[in-house]
TIDREN-120141 format. One record per residue (C-alpha): z negated, x negated, y negated. Coordinates in steps of 0.001 Angstrom, whole numbers. Layout:
REM residues N
Z/X/Y
...
***
This chain:
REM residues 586
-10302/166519/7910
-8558/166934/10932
-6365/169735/12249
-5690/170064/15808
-3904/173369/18212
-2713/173762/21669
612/172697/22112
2988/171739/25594
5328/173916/28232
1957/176953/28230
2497/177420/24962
6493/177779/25112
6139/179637/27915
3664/182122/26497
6146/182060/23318
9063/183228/25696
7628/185727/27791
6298/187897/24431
9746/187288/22699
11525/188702/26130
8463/191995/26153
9563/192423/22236
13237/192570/22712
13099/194899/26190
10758/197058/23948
12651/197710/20937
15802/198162/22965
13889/201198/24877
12402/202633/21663
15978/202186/19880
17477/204561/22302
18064/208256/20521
16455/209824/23432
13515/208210/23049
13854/208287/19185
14549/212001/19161
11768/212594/21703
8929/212151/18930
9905/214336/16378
7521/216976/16422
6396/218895/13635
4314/217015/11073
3205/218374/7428
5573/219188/5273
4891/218089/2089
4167/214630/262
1245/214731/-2160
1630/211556/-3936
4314/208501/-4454
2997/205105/-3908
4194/203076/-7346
6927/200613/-6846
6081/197185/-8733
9690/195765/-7788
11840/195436/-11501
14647/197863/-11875
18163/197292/-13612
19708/200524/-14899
23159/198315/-15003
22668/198049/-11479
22809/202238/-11207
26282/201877/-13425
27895/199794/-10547
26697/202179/-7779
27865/204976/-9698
31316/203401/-9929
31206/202663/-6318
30779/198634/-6801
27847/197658/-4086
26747/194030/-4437
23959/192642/-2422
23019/188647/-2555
26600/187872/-4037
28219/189900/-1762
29858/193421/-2614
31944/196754/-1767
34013/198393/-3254
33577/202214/-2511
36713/205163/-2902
37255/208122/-1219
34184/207304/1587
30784/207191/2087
29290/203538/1438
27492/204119/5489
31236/204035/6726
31824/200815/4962
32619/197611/6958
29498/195585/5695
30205/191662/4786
27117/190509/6263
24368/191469/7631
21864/190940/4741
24314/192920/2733
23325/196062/5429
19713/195593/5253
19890/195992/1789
21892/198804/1942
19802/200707/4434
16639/199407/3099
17129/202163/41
15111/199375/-2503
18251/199898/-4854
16706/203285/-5466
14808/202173/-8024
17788/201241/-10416
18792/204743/-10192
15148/205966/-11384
15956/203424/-14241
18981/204574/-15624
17253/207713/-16460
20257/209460/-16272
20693/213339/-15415
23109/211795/-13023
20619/209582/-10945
18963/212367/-9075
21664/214190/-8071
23464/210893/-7016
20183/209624/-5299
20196/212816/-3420
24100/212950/-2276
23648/209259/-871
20575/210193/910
22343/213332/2366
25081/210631/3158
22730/208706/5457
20875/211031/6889
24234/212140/8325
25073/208591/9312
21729/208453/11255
22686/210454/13803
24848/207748/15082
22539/204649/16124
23418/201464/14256
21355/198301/14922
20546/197250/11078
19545/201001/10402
16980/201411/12900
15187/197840/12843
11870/198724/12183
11328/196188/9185
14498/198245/7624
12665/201390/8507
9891/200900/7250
11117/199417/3970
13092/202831/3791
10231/204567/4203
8578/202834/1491
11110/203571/-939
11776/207072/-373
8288/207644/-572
8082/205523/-3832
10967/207445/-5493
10278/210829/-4358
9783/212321/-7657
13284/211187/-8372
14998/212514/-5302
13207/215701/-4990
12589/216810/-8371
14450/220221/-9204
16853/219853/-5390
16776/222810/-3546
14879/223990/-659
17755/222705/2066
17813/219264/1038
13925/219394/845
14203/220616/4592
16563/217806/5617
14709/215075/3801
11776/216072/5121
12767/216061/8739
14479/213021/8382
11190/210913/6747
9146/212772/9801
11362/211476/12159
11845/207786/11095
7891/208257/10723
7346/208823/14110
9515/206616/15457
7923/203908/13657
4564/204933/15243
6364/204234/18692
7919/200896/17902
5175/199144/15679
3642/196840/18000
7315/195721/19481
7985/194827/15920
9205/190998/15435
5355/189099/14209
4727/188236/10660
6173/189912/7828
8516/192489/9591
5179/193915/11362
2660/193690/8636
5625/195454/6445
5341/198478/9348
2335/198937/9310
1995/199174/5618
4654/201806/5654
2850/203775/8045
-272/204066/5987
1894/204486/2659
3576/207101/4468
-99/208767/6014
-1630/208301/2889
1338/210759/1573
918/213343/3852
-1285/216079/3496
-3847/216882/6095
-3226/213406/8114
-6825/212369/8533
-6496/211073/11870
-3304/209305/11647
-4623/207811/8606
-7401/206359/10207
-5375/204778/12979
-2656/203560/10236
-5612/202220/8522
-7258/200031/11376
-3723/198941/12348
-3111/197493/9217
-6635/195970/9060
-5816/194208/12138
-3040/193052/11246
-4275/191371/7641
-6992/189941/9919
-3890/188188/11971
-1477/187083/9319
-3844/186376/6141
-5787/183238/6804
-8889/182832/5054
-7558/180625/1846
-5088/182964/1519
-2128/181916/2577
160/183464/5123
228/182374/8813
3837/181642/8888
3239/179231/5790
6006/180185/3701
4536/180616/-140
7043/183557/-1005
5594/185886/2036
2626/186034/-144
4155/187755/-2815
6074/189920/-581
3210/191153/1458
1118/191814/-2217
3902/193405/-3825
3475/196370/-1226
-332/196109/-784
-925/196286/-4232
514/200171/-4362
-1086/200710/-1283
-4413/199888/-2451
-3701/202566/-5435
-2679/205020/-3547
-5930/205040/-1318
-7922/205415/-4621
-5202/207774/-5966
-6579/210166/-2536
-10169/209801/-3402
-10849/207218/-801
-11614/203405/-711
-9503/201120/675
-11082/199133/3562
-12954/195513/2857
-10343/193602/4274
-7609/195097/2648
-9534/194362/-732
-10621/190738/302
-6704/190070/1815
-5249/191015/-1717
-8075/188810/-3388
-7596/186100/-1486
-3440/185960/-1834
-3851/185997/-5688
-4910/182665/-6535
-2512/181568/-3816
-133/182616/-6079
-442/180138/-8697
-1173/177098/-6107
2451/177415/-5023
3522/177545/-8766
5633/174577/-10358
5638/174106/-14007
8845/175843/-14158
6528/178880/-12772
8906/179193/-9368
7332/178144/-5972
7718/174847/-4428
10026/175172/-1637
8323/174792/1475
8814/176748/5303
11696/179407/4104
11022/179647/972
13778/180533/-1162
14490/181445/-4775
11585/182759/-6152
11792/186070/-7825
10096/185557/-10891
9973/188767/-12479
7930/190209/-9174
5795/187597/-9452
4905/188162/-13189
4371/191938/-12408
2111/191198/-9259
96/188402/-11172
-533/191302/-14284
-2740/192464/-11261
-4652/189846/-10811
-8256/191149/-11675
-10355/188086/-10179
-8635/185310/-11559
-10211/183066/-9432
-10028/179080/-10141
-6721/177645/-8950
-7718/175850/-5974
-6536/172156/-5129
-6825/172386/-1595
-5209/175379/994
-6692/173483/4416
-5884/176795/6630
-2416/176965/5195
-2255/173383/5466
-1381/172575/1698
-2260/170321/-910
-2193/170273/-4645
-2816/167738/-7660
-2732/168660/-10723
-3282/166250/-13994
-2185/166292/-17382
1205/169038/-16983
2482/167199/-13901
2257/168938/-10577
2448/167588/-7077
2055/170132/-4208
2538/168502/-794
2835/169701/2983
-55/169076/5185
297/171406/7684
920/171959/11412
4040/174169/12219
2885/178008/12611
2680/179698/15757
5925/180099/17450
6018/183470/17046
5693/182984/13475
7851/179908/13176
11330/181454/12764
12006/180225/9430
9155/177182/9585
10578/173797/8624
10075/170523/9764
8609/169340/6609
5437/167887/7590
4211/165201/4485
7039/166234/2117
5953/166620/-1204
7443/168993/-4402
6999/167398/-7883
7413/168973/-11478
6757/167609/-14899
5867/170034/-17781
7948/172887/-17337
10582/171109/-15336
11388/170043/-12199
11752/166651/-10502
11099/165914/-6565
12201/169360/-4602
12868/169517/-1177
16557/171583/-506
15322/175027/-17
16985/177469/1678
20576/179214/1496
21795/182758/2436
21085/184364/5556
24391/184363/6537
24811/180430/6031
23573/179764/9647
24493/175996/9751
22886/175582/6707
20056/176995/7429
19531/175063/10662
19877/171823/8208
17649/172901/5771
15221/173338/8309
15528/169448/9439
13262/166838/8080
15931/165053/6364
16410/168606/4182
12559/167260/2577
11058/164478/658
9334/162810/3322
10234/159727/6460
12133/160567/9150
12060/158588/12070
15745/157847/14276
17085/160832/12301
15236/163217/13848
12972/165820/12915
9239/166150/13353
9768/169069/14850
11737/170631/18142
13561/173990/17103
15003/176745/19690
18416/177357/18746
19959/178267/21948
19812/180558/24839
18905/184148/25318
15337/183643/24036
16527/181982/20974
18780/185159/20461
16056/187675/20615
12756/185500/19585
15354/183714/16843
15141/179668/15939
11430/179377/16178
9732/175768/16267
8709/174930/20162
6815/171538/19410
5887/169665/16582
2710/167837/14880
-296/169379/16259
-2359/167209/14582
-2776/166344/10734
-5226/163786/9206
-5664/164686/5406
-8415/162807/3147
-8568/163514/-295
-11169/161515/-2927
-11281/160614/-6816
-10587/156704/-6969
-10580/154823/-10357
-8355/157651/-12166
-6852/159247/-10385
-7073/161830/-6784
-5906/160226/-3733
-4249/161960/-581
-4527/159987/2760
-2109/162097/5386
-1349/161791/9063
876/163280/11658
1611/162668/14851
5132/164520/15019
6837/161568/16503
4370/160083/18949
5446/161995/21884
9101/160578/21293
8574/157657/19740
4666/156512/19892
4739/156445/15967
2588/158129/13067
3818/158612/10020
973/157715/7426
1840/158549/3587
-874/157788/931
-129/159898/-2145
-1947/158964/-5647
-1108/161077/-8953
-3046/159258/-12067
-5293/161390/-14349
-3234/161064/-16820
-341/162420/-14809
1967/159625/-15762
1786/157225/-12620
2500/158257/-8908
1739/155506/-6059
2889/156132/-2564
2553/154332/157
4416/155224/3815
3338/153756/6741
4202/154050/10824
1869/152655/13289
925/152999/16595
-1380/154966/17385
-3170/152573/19416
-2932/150344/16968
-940/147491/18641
2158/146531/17216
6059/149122/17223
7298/148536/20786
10952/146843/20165
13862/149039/21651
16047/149852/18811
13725/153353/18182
12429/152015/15041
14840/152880/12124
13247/154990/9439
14422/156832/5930
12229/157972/2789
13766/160728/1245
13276/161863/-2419
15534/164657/-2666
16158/165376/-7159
16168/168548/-9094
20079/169174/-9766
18748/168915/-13525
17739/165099/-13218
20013/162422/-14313
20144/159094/-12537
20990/155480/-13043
19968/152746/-10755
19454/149203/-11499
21541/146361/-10731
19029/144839/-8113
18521/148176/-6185
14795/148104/-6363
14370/150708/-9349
16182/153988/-10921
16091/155803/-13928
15453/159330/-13849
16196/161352/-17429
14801/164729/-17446
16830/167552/-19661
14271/167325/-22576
14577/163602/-22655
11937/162830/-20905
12310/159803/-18275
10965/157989/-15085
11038/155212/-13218
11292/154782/-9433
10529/151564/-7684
9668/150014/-4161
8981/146412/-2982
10712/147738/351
13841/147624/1326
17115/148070/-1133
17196/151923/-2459
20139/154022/-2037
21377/157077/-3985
23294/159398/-2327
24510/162984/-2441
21953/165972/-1800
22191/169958/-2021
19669/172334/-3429
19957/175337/-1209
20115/179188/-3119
19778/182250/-1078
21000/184160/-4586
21886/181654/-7456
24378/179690/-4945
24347/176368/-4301
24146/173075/-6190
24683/169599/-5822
22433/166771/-6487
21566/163357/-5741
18944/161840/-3711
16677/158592/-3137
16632/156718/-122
14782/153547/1234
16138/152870/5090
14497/150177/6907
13410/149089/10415
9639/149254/11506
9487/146136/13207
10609/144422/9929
8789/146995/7276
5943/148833/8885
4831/149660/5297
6589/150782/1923
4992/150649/-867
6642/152606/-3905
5712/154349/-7433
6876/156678/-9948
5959/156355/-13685
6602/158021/-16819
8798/155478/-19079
9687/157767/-22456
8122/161187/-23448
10223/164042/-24306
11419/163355/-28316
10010/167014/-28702
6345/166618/-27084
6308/163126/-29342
6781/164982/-32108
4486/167696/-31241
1247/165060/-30758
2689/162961/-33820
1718/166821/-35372
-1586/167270/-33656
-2621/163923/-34690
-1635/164819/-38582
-3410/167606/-38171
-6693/165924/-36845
-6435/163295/-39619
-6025/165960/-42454
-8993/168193/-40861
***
């Protein structure tokens, strides 16, 4: 199978000039004359509250009662002012805030307290809108707002009087419509398809709002049409956009029934298709492999969501629109990257992980690639978006992609990828016991005249992986010599995995927590151990070690190397010792 998409200076260009249209557009619809300008009357009453399937913390509603804010690992302390006046640590710290999702920890708490506290803050901002502030009034914080306060209306406007009614009213009709305005200026992928979900939560709401429901409706069916691809997965690749986008569709797709209506065919085949996405992306450990800005995964939403999973559709093996691959045999899990980079426009937190592969055994991890840290960590985040950050080659320490960092572009459009692989060669058969991958990319050809070739092959048993990686030319003739040759295999370890390597530097020992251990070993070049990070946009950081084979093309055009299971976990020997007892007594 081969994968193939435009790529060169059209393509950046085309890139550019919608990035610059974008950022001139929201800057005009940001403007409180225009904002103002749209806020004529609308209904005046909500008629139902979309659920909210996020999980709640009633602890959380002690600390904002006591004026103690924390967002990501960063908090305020709140006496004597409004939390809007506060100096915000970060920025993530005042999406969050504005972004109203702590709502829900209030509605927890059921306390008498929590409605007239949700209230008071809510007066608070509404105040504080009146003054434009650049975090407030980004349309992805918008509409999550809008979500929420539509979500937890019966807690702010049960038993409040009829002024606050008036005033929360006019303020959700007037962040409504200028939604409406800015929705197709929106920033692609998940900030837009978050809009327009809020704008047909939000008409879907509203009494008498046939028409605007309809044209809330077909927006948001063209935008599933753009951003779902047909296995499921999301255009900009990153697994944990999945179970953001279904953790507000899901509600959504109540709240059409909860009306008397349907919703449409393609928002029923989008959510049906994400599911079983959902569990492809799953390690043993039940988190998602970390792959193209994927982060910590939050595993309570994605127990709730997956309680919603009607279809249950086989788990598939094979994502070829997402560009993903997955082998599964005997509790040991290998998901691997065989995708081109997504659109540029899409590509803002894309990484240059082409090949890499994610590995867990049982319920624990064991190859990762580094993830991602906080927002705010911006050189981090540029590293863990480099090849090196992954368990693939790199060639010349570079990446297989080109990434805009710079410039005035860069500043509105952010770092999206400009040039990368645009063409991926994936093969995948059943050969004497085991499934074998055969990948492909040409990342490095324009550079270097290279491909990176990487054979993967997981045993039935799931107790032997072969790889082999390879770099030809792709004309076939031999590396030119130059000195542009030098490559490094990466195997980047769970922070969990212990390591010892052998006195000859061709094999190490890898014990797992339960006792369980493997064996690494190449008949290339010497292995190296050295220091690695596994990134944490909310746990924080952690070191680790990783595996690395350097070498020089013209000398090794091939490496050959293998993992294998040496000891079982003492507890999972005991457990078929039991079976087997148990089979002999039967």
């Amino acid at each position: 199978m081969a994968i193939g998409s435009p790529s060169g200076p059209g393509r950046q260009l085309r890139f550019a000039l919608g990035a610059t249209r974008r950022a001139v557009g929201f800057r005009l619809h940001a403007s409180l004359l225009y904002r103002w300008r749209y806020a004529a009357a609308m209904p005046d009453r909500l008629t139902i509250a979309p659920i909210d399937l996020r999980t709640s913390d009633p602890t959380v509603a002690l600390d904002i009662y006591a004026g103690r804010w924390v967002f990501q690992g960063d908090g305020v302390d709140i006496e004597g002012f409004s939390v809007f006046d506060a100096v915000s640590p970060s920025d993530e710290w005042a999406r969050q805030l504005h972004a109203f999702g702590w709502l829900r920890h209030l509605r927890a708490s059921d306390m008498a307290l929590s409605r007239s506290n949700a209230r008071s803050l809510i007066d608070e901002w509404i105040r504080f809108s009146a003054h434009h502030d650049r975090v407030a009034w980004d349309p992805e914080i918008v509409a999550r707002r809008l979500i929420a306060w539509q979500s937890h209306a019966p807690l702010i406007l049960e038993g409040c009087d009829f002024e606050f009614y008036r005033r929360f009213m006019k303020s959700l009709i007037r962040q409504t419509r200028y939604l409406r305005r800015v929705a197709n200026d929106t920033r692609p992928g998940l900030p837009r398809l978050r809009v327009v979900i809020a704008l047909a939560a939000i008409a879907l709401s509203m009494n008498d709002q046939q028409r605007f429901l309809k044209q809330a409706a077909r927006r948001l069916d063209l935008e599933l049409v753009a951003q779902i691809l047909p296995d499921g997965g999301h255009v900009s690749r990153n697994p944990g956009v999945i179970l953001e986008v279904l953790i507000d569709l899901l509600p959504l797709r109540q709240a059409f029934v909860a009306r008397g209506g349907q919703p449409s065919r393609i928002l029923v085949s989008a959510i049906d298709r994400m599911m079983p996405m959902l569990r492809f992306f799953r390690q043993g450990d039940g988190s998602f492999a970390h792959f193209n800005g994927m982060g910590d995964t939050a595993t309570d939403h994605l127990a709730t969501v997956l309680a919603y999973d009607d279809v249950r559709a086989a788990l598939p093996s094979n994502a070829p629109h997402s560009g993903y691959q997955r082998i599964e045999a005997t509790g040991t899990i290998v998901v691997v990257d065989a995708g081109r980079p997504p659109p540029p426009d899409y590509s803002v937190g894309a990484h240059a992980g082409c090949l890499s592969f994610e590995m867990s055994v049982g319920r624990q991890r064991l190859i990762v690639n580094c993830a991602v840290p906080k927002s705010s960590a911006t050189a981090l985040r540029r590293l863990a978006r480099t090849t090196a950050a992954h368990s693939t080659a790199t060639l010349n320490d570079t990446s297989s992609c080109r990434i805009l960092t710079r410039g005035v572009i860069g500043e509105y459009a952010g770092e999206a990828i400009v040039s990368g692989p645009t063409r991926i060669d994936v093969e995948r058969r059943s050969v004497h016991g085991a499934t074998v991958l055969a990948l492909r990319h040409n990342g490095y050809v324009d550079r270097y005249r290279i491909l990176h070739e990487r054979q993967l092959s997981l045993s039935d048993a799931g107790d032997h992986l072969e790889g082999i990686d390879s770099f030809v030319d792709p004309a076939g003739n031999s590396v030119e010599r130059g000195g542009k040759d030098s490559f490094a295999i990466r195997f980047h370890l769970h922070p969990n995995v212990r390591v010892t390597i052998a006195s000859d530097r061709r094999a190490v020992t890898m014990e797992l927590p339960d006792g369980e251990s493997w064996e690494f070993e190449t008949d290339g070049p010497e292995i190296a151990i050295e220091e690695s990070i596994l990134l944490s946009d909310n746990r924080g950081n952690r070191a680790t070690e990783q595996i690395v084979i350097y070498g020089r093309i013209q000398q090794t055009p091939s490496v050959h190397w293998h993992l294998h299971r040496t000891a079982l976990a003492g507890r999972r020997q005991r457990a078929t010792t039991a079976d087997e007892d148990a089979l002999a007594r039967s």
